[in-house]
C-alpha positions in Angstrom: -40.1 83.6 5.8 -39.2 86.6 7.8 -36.2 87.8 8.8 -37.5 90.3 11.5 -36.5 89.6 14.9 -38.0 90.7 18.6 -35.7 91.0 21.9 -36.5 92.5 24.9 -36.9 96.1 23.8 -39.5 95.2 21.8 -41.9 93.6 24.0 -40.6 95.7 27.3 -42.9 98.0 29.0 -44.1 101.0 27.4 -41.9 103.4 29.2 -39.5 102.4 26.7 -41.6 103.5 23.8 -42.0 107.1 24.8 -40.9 109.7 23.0 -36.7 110.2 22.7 -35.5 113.2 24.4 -35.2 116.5 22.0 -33.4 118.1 24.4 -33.8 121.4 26.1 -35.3 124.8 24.5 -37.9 125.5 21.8 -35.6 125.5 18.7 -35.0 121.4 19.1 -38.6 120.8 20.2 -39.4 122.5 16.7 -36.9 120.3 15.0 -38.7 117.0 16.4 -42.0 117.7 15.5 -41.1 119.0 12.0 -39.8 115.6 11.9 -42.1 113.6 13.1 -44.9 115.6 11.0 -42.5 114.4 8.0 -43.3 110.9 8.6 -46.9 111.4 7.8 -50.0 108.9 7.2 -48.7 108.7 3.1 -45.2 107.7 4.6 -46.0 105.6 7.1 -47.5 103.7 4.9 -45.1 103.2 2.7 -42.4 102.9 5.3 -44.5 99.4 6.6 -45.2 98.1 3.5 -41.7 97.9 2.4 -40.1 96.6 5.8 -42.9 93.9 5.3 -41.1 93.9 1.6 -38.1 93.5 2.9 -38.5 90.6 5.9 -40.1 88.6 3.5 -36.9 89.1 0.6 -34.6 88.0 3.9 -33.1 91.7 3.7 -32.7 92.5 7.4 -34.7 95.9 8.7 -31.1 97.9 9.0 -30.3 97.2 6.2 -33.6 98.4 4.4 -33.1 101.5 6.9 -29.7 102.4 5.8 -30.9 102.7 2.6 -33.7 104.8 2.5 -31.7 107.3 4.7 -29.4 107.5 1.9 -32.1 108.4 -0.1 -33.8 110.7 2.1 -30.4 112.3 2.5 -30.5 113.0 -1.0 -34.1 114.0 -1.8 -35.0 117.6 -0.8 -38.6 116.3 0.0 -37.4 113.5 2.3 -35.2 115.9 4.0 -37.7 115.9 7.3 -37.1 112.0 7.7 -33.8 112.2 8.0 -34.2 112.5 12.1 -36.5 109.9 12.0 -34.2 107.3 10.2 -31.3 108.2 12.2 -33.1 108.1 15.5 -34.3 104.6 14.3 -31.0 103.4 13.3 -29.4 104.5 16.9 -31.7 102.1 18.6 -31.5 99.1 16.3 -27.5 99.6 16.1 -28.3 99.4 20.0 -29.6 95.9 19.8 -33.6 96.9 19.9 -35.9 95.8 17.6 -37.1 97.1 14.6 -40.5 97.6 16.5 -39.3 98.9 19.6 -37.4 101.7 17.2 -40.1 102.6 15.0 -42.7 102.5 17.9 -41.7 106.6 19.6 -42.7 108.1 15.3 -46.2 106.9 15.1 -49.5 107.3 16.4 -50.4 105.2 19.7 -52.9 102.9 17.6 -50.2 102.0 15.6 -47.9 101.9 18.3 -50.6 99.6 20.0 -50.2 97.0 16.8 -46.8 97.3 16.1 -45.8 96.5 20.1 -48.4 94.0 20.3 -47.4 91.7 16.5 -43.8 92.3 18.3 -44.5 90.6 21.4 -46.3 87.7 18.9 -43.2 86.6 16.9 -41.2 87.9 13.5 -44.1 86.2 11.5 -46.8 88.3 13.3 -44.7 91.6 13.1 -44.3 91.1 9.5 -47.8 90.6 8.8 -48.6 93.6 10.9 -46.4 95.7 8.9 -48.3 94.6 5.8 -51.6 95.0 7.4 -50.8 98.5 8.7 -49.6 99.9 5.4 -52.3 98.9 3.7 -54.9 100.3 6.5 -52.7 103.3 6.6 -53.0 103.5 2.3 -56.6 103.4 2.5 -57.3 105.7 5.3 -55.0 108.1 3.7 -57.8 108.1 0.1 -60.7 107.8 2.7 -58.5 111.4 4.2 -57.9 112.9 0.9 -61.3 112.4 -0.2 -62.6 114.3 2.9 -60.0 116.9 2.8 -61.0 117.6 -0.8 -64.5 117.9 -0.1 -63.9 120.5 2.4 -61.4 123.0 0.8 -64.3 122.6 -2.2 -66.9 123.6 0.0 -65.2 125.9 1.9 -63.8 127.6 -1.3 -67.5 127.7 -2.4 -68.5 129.4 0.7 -65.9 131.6 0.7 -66.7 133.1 -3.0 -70.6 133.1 -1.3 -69.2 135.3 1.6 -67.3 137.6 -0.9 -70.1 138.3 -3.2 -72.0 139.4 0.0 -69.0 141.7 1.3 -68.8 143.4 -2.1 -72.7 143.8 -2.0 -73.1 145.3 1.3 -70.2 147.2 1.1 -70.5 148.9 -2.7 -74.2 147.9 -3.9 -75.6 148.9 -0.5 -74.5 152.5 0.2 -75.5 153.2 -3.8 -79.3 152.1 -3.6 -79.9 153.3 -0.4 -79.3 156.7 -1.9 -81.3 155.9 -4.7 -84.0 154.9 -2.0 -86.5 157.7 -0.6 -88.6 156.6 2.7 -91.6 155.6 0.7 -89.8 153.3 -1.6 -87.6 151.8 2.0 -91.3 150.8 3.3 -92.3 148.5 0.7 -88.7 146.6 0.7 -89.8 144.2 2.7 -87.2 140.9 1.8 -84.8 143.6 0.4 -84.2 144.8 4.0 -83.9 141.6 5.5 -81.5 140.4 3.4 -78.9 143.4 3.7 -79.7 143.3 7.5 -77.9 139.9 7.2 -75.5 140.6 4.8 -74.4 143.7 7.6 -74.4 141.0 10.4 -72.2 139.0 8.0 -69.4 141.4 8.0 -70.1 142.5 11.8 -69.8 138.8 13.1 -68.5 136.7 10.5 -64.5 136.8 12.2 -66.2 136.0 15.6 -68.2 133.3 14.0 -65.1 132.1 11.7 -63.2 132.0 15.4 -65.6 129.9 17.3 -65.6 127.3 14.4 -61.7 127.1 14.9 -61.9 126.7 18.8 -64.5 123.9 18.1 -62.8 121.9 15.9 -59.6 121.9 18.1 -61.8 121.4 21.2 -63.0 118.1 19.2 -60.2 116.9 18.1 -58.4 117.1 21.4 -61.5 115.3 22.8 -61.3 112.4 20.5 -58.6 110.6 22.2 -58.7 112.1 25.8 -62.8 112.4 26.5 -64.2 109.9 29.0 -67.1 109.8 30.4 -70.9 107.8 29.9 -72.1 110.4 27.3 -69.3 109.9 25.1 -70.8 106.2 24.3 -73.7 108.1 22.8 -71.2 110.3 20.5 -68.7 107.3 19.5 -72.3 106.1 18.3 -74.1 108.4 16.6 -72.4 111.8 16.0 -69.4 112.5 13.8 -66.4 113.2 13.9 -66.7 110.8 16.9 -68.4 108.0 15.3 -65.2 108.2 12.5 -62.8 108.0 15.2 -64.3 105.1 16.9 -64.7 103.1 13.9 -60.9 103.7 12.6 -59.5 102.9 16.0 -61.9 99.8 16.5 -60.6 98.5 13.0 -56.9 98.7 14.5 -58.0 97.2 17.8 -59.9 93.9 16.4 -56.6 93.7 13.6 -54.1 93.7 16.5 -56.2 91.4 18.8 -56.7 88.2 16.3 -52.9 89.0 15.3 -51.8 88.4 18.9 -54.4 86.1 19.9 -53.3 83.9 17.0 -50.2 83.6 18.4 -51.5 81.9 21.2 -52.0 85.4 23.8 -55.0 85.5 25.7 -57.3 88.1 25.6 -56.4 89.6 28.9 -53.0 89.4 28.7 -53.9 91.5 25.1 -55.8 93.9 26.8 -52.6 94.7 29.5 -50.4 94.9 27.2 -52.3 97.2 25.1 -53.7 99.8 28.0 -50.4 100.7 28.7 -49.8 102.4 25.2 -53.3 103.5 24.4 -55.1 106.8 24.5 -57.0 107.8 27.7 -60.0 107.0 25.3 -59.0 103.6 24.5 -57.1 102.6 28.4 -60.9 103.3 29.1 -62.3 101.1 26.8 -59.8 97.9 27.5 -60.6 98.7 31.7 -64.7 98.3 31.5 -63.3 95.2 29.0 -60.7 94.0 31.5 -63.4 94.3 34.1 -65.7 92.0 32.1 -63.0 89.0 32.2 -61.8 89.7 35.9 -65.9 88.9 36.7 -65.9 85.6 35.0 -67.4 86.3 31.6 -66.1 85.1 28.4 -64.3 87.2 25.5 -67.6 87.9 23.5 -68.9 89.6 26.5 -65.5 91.7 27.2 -65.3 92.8 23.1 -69.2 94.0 23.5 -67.6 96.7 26.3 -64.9 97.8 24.1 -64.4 100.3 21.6 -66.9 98.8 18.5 -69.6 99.9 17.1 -72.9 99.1 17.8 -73.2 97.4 14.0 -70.2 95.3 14.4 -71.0 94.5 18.5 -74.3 92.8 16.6 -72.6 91.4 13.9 -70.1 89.7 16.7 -72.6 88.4 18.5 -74.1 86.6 15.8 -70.5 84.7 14.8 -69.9 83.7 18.3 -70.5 80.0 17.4 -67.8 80.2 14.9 -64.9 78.1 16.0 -62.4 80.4 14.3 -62.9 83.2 16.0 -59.5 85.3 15.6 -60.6 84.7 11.8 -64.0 86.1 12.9 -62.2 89.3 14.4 -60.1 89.8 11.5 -63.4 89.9 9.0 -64.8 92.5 11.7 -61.8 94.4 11.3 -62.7 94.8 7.2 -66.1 95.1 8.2 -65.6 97.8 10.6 -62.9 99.9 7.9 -65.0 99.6 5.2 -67.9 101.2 7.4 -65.2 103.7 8.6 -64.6 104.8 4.2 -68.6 104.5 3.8 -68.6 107.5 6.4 -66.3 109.4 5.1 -68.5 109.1 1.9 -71.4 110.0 3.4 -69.8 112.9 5.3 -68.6 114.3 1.7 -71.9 113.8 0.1 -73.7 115.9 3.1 -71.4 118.9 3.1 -71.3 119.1 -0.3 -75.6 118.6 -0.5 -75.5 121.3 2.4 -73.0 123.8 0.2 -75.0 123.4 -2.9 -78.4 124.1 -1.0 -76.8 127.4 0.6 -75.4 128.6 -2.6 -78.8 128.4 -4.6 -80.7 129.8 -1.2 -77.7 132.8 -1.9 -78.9 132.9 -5.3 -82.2 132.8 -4.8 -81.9 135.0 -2.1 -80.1 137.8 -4.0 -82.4 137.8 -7.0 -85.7 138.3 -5.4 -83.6 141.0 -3.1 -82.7 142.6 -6.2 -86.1 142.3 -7.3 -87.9 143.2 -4.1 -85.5 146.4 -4.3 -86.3 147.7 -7.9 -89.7 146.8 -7.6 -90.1 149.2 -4.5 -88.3 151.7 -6.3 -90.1 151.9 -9.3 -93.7 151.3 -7.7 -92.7 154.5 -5.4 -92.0 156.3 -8.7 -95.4 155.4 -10.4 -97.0 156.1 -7.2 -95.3 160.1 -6.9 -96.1 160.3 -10.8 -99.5 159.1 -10.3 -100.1 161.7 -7.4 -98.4 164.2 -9.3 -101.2 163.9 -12.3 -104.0 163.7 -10.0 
């Protein structure tokens, strides 16, 4: 049985879920984030599974809360959730609901699930505490496993880019010394590849720049991009097809939890536009759209954030009776596809890093060749004109 309880607060409109004030000045805006940046994915994640511990042990939320800000209060490392807790504390001590006091720390898609189980019932917020730390556990190894595979590669490319800045700038200047015109004409791959090494160290901060603006250009369009061509990335391009897939998974989850408890679909899809990204608000309007015309809640779900895989597979299980069961299947369907991506994004970059290393390698040797070949063909040529 659980012991969580909803009120008002938790199932009042979003404006009541924003973000607490940090007061004025850059010093306390500084403070908040380092705080909220303490309560990470690995946190969070621990955080739900053992409020779900607690409501089902009969241990009431501030009382699980008061304890693990003693501890944080203690431990150096926890030192950054000690805001958090507080903050969390106030409102409950206020009379709001766990939810409602959890709900301004996390990201809106777990916002979207926490307000939404709230709104369902104790039972149903439970569950989605559960549900959510284990989603939240998985996505964090699916995370680590990808971050991993990057600072690898990267490393690895870094050490390539080294070895080419100590060529050009030590091995270079010496053999071209060494080098007389006749030799420099039959150095054919040996020029070419210091003429790229030199555009290495002329452009490589300019390049190194433009992949930083890119990659906070697409991260910032992951939740806030709208428009008809971004159905084609959430499809087939990553990193949009990962984000589409993760927040799909916590879309379908929150959906069967609610609709379970007896909410319809529409009323689902109002209450969850109003904490969503611009992304997703667009998603549940061309879905709210659907419903308003007269269609049923297959239809609506095929104009919503899923996949094109688990759009077919939804289709298919229409005729299924139980169909919040059906959604919460597609919801392990859908994260398991979201890991296999992850997967296959590791096995790429590392395939590509390995391929450019050996070309390095293979590149290098026959410049190295090409170079000593031209020198001493140049030599036996001189020699052989000096005889004749």
């Amino acid at each position: 049985m659980a012991i969580f309880h909803t009120d008002a607060a938790d199932v009042a409109p979003a404006a009541s879920f924003a973000t607490p004030d940090v007061g004025d000045g850059w010093m306390a805006k500084a403070k908040h984030f380092y705080a909220k940046s303490s309560f990470g994915l690995n946190r969070r994640a621990t955080f739900y599974t053992s409020m779900a511990d607690f409501s089902e042990s009969q241990i009431a939320p501030a009382a699980a809360l008061t304890e693990m800000l003693g501890v944080a209060q203690k431990r150096r490392t926890q030192r950054g959730l000690v805001p958090v807790y507080s903050a969390m504390m106030a409102k409950m001590n206020n009379g709001e609901g766990v939810a409602a006091a959890v709900i301004p720390w996390v990201p809106a898609s777990e916002a979207i699930m926490l307000r939404g189980a709230a709104s369902a019932g104790p039972a149903v917020l439970t569950g989605a505490m559960r549900e959510l730390g284990q989603l939240l556990e998985r996505q964090a190894q699916a995370r680590m496993l990808l971050i991993k595979t990057i600072l690898s590669n990267a490393f690895a490319l870094l050490v390539v880019v080294g070895v080419i800045i100590q060529l050009i700038t030590t091995l270079v200047p010496i053999l071209s010394k060494s080098a007389t015109p006749a030799a420099r004409e039959r150095m054919h791959f040996a020029i070419v590849y210091f003429t790229v090494g030199q555009a290495v160290l002329d452009y490589g901060l300019y390049v190194l720049a433009g992949v930083i603006v890119a990659a906070i250009v697409i991260a910032v369009s992951l939740p806030l991009w709208v428009s008809d061509k971004r159905k084609v990335f959430d499809q087939y391009i990553p990193p949009w097809t990962i984000y589409q897939s993760l927040q799909a998974t916590l879309f379908l989850s929150t959906t069967a939890a609610m609709m379970r408890a007896g909410i319809t679909l529409n009323s689902v899809l109002t209450d969850l536009s109003s904490l969503g990204s611009r992304w997703m608000r667009s998603n549940m309007a061309r879905m709210k759209a659907v419903l308003d015309s007269g269609e049923g809640a297959i239809a609506a779900l095929v104009e919503g954030p899923l996949p094109n895989p688990t759009v077919d597979i939804l289709q298919v299980y229409r005729l299924i009776p139980d169909f919040e069961n059906v959604m919460t299947k597609l919801a392990e369907a859908n994260f398991v596809s979201y890991e296999r991506s992850i997967k296959r994004i590791s096995i790429v970059l590392g395939a590509i890093v390995t391929v450019v290393m050996l070309g390095f390698a293979l590149a290098t040797i026959m410049a190295m060749f090409n170079f000593t070949d031209a020198i001493r063909a140049t030599a036996t040529a001189a020699q052989s004109a000096a005889g004749g």
